[in-house]
N, C-alpha and C positions, 0 to 999 in steps of 0.2 A: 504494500500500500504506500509506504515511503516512496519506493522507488516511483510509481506511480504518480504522487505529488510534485514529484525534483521535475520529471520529467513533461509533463504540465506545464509545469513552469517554463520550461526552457522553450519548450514549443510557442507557449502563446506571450510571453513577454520581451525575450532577447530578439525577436525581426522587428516587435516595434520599437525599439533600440536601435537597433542598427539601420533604421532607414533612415532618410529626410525627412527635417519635420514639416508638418503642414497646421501644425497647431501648439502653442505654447505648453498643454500634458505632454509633446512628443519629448521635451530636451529635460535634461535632469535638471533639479530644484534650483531656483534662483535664474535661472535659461528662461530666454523670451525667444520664439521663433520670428526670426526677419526675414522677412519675403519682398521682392521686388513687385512692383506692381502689378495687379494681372496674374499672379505667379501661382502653381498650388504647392510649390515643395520652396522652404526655407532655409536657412541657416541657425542653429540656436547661438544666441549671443551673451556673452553672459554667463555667470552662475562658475559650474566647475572644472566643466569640460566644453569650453565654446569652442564651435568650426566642425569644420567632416572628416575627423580624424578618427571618432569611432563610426563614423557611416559607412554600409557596406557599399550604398548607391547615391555617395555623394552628392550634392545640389552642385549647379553649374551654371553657369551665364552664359549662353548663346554669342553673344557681344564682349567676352573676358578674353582679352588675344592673351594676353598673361596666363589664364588656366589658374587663378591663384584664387576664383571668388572661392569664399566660403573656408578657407583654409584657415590653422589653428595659425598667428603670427604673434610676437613679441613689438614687433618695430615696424612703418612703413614700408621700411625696404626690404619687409620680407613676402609682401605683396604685390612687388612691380608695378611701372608709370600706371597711373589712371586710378590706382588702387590706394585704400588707405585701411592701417591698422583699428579698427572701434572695437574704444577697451571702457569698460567702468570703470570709474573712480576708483583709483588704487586696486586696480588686478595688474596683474604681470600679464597675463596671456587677452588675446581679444582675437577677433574674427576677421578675414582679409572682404572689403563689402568695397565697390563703386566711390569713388571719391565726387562729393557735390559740389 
């Protein structure tokens, strides 16, 4: 019956983990999911693990010649031109999103 429960679990919770989110319950606690406009899959920004570093089917920007949207970064320039680091108030880590 244990084993029954573990494996429950893994089946119905770890895919929606590992996808993109489309809604702020998809990203772990303190995670808001950011969507470009129009968009159905986001980036969780924020919280403890922001960007598609645990996603299995990363979010992506059609228009990102970088390939950086949505990635975990520290600094602007881990984002490339056009790109900019958005981080909360005193985090180390933030998410690579479109510079406005």
């Amino acid at each position: 019956m244990r084993l029954f429960k573990s494996l429950f679990c893994l089946v119905t919770i770890l895919p929606s983990l590992a996808l993109a989110c489309s809604f702020d319950t998809d990203c772990n606690p303190g995670s808001k999911c950011l969507k470009s406009q129009g968009a159905i899959y986001g980036v969780c920004h924020g919280g403890i693990s922001p960007g598609n570093k645990n996603d299995k089917q990363p979010v992506t920007a059609p228009l990102d010649t970088n390939r950086t949207y949505g990635n975990t970064c520290s600094f602007d320039t881990d984002c490339g031109p056009g790109s900019k680091c958005a981080k909360e108030n005193g985090s180390i880590k933030g998410v690579c999103l479109k510079a406005r």
